[in-house]
N, C-alpha and C positions, 0 to 999 in steps of 0.2 A: 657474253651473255650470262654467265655462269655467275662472273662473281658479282653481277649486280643484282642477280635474283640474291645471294647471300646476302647481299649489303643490306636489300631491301627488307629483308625476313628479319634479319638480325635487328634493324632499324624498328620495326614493327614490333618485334617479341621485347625491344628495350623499354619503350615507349607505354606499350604494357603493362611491364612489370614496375614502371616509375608511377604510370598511372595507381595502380592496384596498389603500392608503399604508400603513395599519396593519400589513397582515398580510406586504409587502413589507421593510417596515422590520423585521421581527421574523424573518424570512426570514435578512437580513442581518446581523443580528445575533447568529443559532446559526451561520451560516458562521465569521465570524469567530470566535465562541468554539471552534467544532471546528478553524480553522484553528490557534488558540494552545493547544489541547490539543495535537494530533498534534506540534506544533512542539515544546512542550517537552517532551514525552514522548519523542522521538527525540533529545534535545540532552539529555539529563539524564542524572546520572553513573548513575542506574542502569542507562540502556539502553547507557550506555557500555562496559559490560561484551559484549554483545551484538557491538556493532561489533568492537571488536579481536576475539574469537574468530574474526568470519565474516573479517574483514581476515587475520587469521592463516591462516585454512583457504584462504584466496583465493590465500597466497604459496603455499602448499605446493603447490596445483592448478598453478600457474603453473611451477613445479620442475620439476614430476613427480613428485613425492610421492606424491601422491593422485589418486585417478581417481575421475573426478566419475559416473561410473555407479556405484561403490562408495559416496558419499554418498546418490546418487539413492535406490537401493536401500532406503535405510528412510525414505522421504516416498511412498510409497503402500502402498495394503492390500492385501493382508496382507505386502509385501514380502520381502526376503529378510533370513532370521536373521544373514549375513554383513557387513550393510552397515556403511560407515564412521562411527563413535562420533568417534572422534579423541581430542585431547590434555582434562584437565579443564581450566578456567580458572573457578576458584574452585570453586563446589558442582557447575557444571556443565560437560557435557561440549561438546564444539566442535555436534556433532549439535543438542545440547538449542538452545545459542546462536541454532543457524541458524534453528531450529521459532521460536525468540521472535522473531528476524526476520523469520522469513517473516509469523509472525500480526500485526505492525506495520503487512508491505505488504498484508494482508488488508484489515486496520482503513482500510489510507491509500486503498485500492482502491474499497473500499464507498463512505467517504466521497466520493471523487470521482465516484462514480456515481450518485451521491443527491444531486450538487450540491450538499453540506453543507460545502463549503469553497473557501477563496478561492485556486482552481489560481494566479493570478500569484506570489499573495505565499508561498506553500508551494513554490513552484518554484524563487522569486528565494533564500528563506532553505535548504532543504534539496535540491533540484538539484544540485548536486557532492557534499553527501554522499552520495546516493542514488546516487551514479556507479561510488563505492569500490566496492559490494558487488557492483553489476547486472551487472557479468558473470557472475560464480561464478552470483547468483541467475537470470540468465535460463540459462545453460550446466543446472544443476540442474533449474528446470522445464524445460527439452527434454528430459535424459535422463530425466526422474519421468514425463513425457508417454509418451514411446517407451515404457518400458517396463512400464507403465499399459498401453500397446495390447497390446504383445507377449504379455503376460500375461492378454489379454483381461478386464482390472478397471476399472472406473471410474476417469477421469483425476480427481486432486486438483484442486478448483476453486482453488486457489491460485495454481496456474497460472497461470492466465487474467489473476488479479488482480496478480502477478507482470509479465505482458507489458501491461496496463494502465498500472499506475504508469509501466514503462518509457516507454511511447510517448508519456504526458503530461506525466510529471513530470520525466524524470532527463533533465540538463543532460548534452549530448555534442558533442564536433566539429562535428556537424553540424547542433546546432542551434546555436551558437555566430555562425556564421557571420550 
């Protein structure tokens, strides 16, 4: 009786541990494929359209041009009928550009919070480009935050996912060091 209890334990704890190699290795392998999705979905001439818009709207903030409580203004509900559209760059307008960026750091936000991607190497390849934008983009979610409250409406979760990427993914000064 003895050594078939053994047999059976050992059989079971094998089984196990092939399972769990298995379901590890396959783990590692949607990472990886989310991590070369998101990578060339941000590196690819269509979303290149996106960047220069928000790089564009970024020089004008920096001017004085534009006032990022005027951009803010149409990235929550029901916000105001005034807020800043901007210049068109192709079919779309600078506004439209920022919504496609911002729902990229949605997607990139999720993703790191579901563990479905390899934060080194998404760091190593898009970190300075995530740099370009994350001011205008965190300056934007803090005014869409404030006046989310002011207006006592629901803050846009994008937000969140916004100062997320920041804090993990975008390469700065001071993580350089």
């Amino acid at each position: 009786m003895q050594p078939f209890l053994i047999a059976a334990v050992g059989s079971f704890f094998g089984a196990m541990g092939g399972f769990l190699a298995n379901l590890a290795l396959a783990r590692r392998a949607e990472r990886q494929s989310m991590t070369s999705l998101l990578m060339a979905e941000f590196l690819s001439d269509g979303f290149l359209a996106h960047r220069i818009a928000v790089d564009g709207l970024w020089r004008r903030v920096k001017a004085g041009e534009v006032n990022v409580d005027d951009i803010a203004a149409g990235f929550w509900y029901p916000g105001m009928a005034t807020y800043y559209t901007g210049e068109q760059y192709g079919i779309l307008s600078e506004h439209q550009h920022l919504e496609a960026y911002i729902a990229y750091i949605v997607r990139l936000g999720d993703a790191l919070d579901r563990h479905r991607l390899d934060r080194r190497v998404i760091r190593a390849t898009l970190g300075m480009h995530l740099l370009w934008a994350d001011a205008l983009l965190q300056q934007v979610a803090a005014a869409t935050a404030r006046q989310a409250r002011q207006n006592n409406v629901p803050t846009p979760a994008w937000t969140t996912a916004a100062a997320r990427v920041h804090d993990h993914l975008t390469v700065s000064a001071n993580t350089l060091r």
